[in-house]
DSSP file (Angstrom, degrees, kcal/mol; ACC not computed):
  #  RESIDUE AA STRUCTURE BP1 BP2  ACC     N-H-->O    O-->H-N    N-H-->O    O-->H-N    TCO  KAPPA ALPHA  PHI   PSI    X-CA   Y-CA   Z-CA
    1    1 A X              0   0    0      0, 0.0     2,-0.8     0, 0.0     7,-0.1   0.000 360.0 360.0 360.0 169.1   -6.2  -39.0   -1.4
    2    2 A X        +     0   0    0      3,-0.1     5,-0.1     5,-0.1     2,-0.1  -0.856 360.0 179.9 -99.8 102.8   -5.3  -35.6   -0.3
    3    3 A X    >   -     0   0    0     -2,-0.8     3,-0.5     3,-0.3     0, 0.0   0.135  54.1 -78.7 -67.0 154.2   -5.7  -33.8   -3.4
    4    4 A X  T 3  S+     0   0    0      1,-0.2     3,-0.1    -2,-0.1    -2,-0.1   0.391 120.3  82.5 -77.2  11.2   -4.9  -29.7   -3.7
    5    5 A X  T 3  S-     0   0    0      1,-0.3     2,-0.3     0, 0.0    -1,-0.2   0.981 103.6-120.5 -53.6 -65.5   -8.7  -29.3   -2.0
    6    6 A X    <   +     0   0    0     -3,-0.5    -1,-0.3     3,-0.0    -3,-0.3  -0.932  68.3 123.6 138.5-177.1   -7.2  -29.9    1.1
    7    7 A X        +     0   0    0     -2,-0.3    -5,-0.1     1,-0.2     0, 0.0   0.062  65.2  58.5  85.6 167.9   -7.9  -32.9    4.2
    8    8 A X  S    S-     0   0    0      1,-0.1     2,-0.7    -7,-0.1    -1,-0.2  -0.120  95.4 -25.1  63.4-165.7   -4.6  -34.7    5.0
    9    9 A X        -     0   0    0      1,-0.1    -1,-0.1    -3,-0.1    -7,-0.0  -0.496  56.2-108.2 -35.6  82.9   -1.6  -33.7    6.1
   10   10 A X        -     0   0    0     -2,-0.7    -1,-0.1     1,-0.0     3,-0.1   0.371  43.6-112.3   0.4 104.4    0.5  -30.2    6.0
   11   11 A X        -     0   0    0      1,-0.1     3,-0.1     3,-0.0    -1,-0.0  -0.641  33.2-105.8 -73.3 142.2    3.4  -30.4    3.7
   12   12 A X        -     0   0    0      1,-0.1    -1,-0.1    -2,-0.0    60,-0.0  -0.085  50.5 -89.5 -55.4 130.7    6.3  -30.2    5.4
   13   13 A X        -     0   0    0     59,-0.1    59,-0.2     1,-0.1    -1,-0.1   0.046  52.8 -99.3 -62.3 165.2    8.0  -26.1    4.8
   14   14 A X        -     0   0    0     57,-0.7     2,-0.8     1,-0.1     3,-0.5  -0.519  42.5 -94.8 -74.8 154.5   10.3  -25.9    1.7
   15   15 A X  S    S+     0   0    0      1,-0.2    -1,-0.1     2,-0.1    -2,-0.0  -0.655 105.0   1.6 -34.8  52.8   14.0  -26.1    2.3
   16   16 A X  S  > S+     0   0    0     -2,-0.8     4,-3.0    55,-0.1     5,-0.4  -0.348  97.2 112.6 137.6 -12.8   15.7  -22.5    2.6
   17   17 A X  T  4  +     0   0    0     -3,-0.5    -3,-0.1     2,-0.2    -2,-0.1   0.581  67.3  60.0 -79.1   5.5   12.4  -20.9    2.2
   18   18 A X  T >> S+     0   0    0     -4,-0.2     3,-4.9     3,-0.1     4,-1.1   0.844 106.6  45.7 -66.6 -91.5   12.4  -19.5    5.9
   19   19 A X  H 3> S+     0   0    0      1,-0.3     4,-2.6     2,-0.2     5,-0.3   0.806 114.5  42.0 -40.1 -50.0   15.4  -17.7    5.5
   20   20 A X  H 3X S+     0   0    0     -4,-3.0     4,-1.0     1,-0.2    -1,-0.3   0.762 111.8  60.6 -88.2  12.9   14.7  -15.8    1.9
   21   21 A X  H <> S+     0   0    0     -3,-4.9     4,-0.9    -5,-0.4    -2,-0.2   0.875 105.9  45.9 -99.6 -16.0   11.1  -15.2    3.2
   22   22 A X  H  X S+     0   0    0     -4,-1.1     4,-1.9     2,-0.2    -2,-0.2   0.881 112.6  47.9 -55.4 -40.2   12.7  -13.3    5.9
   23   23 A X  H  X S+     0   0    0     -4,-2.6     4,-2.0     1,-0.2    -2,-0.1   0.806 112.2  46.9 -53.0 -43.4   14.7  -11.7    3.6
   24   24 A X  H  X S+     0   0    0     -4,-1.0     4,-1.5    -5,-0.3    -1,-0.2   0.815 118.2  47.0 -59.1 -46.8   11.4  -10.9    1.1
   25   25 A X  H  X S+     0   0    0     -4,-0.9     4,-3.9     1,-0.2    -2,-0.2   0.938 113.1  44.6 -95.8 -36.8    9.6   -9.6    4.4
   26   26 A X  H  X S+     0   0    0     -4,-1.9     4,-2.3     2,-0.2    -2,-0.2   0.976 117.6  45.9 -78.9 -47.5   12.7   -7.3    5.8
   27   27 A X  H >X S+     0   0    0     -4,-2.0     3,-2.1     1,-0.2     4,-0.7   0.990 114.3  57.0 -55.9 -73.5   13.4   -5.7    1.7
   28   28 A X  H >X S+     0   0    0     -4,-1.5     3,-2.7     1,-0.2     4,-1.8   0.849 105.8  43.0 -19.6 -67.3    9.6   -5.3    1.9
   29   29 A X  H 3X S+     0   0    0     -4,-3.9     4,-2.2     1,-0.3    -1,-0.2   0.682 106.7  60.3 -81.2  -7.4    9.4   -3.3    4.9
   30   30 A X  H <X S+     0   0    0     -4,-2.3     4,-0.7    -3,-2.1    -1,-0.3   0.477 100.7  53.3 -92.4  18.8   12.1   -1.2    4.0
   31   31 A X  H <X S+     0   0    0     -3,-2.7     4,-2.8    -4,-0.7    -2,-0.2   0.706 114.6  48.8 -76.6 -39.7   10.4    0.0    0.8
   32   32 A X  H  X>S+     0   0    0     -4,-1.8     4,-1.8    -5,-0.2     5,-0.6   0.999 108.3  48.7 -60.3 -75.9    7.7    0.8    3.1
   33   33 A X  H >X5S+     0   0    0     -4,-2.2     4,-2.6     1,-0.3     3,-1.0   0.775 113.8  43.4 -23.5 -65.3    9.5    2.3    5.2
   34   34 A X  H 3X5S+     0   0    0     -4,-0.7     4,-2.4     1,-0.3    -1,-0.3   0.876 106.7  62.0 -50.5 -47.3   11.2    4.5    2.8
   35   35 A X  H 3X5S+     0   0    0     -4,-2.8     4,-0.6     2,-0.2    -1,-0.3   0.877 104.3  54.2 -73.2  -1.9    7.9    5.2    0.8
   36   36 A X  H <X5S+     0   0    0     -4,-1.8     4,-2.3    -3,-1.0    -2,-0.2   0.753 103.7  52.2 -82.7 -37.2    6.5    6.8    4.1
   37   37 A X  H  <<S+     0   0    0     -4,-2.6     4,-0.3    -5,-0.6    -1,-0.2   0.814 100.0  55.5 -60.7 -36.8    9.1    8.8    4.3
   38   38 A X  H  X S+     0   0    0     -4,-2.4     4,-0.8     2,-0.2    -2,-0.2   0.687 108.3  58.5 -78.2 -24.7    8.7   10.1    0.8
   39   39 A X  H >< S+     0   0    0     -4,-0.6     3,-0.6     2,-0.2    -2,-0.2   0.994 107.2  43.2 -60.2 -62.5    4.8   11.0    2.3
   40   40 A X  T 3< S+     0   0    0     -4,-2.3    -1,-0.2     1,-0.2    -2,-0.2   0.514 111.3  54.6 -94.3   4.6    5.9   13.3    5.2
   41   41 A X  T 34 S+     0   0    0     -4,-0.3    -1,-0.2    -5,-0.1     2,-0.2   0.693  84.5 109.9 -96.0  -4.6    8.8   15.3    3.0
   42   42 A X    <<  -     0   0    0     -4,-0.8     2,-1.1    -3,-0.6     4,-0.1  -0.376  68.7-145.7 -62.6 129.3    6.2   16.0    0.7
   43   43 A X        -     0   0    0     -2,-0.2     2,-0.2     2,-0.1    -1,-0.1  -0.776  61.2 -11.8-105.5 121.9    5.5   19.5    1.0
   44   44 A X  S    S+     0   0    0     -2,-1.1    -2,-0.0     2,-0.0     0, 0.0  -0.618 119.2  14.5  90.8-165.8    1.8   20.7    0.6
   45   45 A X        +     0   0    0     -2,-0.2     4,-0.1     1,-0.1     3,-0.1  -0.009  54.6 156.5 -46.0 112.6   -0.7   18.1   -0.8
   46   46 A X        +     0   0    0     -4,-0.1    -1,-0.1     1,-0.1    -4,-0.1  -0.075  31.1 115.5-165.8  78.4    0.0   14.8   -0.9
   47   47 A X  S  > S+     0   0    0      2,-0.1     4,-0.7     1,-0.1     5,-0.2   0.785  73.5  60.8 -76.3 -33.6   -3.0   13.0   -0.9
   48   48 A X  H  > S+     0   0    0      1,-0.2     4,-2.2     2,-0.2    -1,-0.1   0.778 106.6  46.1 -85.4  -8.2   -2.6   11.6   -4.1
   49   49 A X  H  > S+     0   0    0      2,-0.2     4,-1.5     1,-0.2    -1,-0.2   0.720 103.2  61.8-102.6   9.2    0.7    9.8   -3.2
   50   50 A X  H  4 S+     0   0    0      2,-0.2    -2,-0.2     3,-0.1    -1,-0.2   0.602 106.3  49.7 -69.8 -17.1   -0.8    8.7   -0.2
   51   51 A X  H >X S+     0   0    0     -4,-0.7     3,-2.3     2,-0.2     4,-2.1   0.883 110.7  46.8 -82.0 -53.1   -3.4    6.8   -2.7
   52   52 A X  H 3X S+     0   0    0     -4,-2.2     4,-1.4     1,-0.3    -2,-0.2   0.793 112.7  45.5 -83.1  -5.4   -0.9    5.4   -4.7
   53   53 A X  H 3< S+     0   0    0     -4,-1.5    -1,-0.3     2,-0.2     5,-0.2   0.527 112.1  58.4 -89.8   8.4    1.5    3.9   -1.6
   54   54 A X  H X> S+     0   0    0     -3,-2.3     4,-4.3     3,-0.2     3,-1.2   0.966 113.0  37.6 -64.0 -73.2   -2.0    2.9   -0.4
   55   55 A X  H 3< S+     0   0    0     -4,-2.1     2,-0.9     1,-0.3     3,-0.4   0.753 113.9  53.6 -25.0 -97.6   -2.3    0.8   -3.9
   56   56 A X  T 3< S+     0   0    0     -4,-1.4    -1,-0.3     1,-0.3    -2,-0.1  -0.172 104.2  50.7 -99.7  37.7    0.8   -0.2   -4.1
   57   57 A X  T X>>S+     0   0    0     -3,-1.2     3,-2.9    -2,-0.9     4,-2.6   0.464 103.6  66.1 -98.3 -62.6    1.1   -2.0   -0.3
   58   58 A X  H 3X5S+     0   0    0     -4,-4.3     4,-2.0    -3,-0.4    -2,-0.2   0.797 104.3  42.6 -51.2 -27.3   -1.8   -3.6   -1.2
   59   59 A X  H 3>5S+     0   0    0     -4,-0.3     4,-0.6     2,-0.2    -1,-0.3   0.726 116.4  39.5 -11.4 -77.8    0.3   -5.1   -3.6
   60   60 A X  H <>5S+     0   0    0     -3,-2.9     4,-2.4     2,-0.2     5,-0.4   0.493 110.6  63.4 -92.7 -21.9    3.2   -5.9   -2.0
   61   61 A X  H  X5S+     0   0    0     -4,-2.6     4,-0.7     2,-0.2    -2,-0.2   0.859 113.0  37.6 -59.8 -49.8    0.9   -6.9    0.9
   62   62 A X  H  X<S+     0   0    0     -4,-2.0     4,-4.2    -5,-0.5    -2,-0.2   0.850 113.5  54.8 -86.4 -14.4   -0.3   -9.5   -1.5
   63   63 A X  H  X S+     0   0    0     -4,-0.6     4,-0.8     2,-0.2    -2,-0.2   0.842 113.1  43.1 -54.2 -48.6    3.2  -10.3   -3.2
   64   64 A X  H  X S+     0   0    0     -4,-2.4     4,-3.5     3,-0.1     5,-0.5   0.842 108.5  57.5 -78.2 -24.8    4.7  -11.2    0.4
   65   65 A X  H  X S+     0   0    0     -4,-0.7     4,-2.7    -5,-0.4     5,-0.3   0.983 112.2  47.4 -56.8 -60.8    1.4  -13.2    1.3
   66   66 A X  H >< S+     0   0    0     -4,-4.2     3,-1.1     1,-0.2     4,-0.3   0.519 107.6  50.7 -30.7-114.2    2.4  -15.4   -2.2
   67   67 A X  H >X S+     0   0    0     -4,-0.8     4,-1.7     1,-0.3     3,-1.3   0.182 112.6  47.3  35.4 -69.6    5.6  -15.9   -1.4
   68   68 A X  H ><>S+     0   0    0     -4,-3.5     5,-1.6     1,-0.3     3,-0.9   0.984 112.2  46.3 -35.8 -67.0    4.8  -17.3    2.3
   69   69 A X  T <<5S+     0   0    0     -4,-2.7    -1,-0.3    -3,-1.1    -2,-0.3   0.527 111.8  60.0 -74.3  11.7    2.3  -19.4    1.6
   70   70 A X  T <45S+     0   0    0     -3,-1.3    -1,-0.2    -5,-0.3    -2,-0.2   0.579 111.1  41.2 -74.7 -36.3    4.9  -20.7   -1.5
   71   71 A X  T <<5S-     0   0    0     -4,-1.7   -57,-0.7    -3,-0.9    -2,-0.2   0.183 121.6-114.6-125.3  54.9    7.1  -21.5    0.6
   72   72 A X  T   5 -     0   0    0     -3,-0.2     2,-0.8     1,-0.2    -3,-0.2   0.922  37.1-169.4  40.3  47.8    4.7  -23.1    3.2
   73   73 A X      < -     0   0    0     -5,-1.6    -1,-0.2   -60,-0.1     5,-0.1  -0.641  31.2-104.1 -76.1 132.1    5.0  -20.9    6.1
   74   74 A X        -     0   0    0     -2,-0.8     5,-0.1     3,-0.1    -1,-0.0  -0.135  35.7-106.3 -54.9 159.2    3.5  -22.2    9.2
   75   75 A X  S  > S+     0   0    0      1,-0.2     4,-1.3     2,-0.2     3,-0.3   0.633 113.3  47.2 -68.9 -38.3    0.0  -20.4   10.0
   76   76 A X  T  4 S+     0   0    0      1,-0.2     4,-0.4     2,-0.2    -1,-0.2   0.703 115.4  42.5-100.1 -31.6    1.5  -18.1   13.2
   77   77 A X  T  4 S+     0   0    0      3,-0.1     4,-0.3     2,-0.1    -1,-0.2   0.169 113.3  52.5-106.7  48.6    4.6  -16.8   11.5
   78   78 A X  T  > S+     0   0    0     -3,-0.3     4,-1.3     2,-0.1    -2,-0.2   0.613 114.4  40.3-112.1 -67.3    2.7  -16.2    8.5
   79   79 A X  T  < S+     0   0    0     -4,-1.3    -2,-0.1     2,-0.2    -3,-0.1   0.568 115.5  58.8 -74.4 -16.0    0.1  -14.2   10.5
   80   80 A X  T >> S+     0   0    0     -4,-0.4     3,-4.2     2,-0.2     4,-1.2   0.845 111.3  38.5 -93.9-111.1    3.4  -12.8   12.4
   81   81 A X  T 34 S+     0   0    0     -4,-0.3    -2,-0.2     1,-0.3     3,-0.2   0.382 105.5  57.8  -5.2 -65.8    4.9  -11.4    9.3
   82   82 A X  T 3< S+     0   0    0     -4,-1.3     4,-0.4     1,-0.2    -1,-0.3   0.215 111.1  55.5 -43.6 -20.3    2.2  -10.1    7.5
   83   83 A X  T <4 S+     0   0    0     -3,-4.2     2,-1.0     1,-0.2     4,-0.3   0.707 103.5  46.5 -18.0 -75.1    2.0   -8.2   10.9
   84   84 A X  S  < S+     0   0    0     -4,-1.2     2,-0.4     2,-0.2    -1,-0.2  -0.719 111.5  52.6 -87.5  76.3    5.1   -6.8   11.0
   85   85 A X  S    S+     0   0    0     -2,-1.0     2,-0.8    -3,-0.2     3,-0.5   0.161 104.6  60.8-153.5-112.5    4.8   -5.6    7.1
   86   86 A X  S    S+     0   0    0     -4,-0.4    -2,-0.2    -2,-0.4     3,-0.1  -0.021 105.6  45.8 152.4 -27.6    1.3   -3.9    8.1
   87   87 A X  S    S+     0   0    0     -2,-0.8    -1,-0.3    -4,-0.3    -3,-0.1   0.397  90.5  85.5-115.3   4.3    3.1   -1.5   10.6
   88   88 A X        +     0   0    0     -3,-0.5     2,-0.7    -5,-0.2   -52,-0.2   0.826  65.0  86.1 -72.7 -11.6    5.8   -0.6    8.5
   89   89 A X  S    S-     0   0    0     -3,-0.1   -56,-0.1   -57,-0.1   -55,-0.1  -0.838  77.2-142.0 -67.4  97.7    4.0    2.1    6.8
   90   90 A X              0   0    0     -2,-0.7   -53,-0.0   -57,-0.2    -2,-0.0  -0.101 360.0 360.0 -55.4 172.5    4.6    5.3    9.2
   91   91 A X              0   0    0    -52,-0.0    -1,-0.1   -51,-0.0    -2,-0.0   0.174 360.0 360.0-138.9 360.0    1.4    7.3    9.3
């Protein structure tokens, strides 16, 4: 059989899970958004919260990656998402 190694088919994506993983990806990137903003009003040093929104993308980077592949997102808007997260960060 195909077993949770792998071989056989794709399961088919879960019901509704498009829609609240858009939702999950769009909340996401306006945290980002927002913590990048909190980066450039920092006045004088601020390297060290530049570490910790580093950290804590990586995080949420891997939180929205769960969350797709939970609810069986296809391979291209997976790779599409996880995109568009990745440029939410101003620099």
């Amino acid at each position: 059989g195909a077993g949770a190694t792998g071989g056989g088919a794709a399961a088919p994506p879960v019901p509704g899970g498009g829609l609240l993983s858009l939702v999950i990806l769009l909340s996401l990137s306006f945290h980002s958004v927002m913590e990048g903003v909190a980066i450039g009003a920092q006045e004088g040093d601020a390297w060290n919260i530049f570490f910790a929104v580093v950290a804590h993308k990586a995080l949420a980077a891997s939180a929205l990656g769960l969350e797709l592949v939970g609810h069986r997102m296809p391979k291209r808007r997976f790779v599409f998402y996880m995109w568009f997260f990745s440029l939410m960060s101003p620099l």
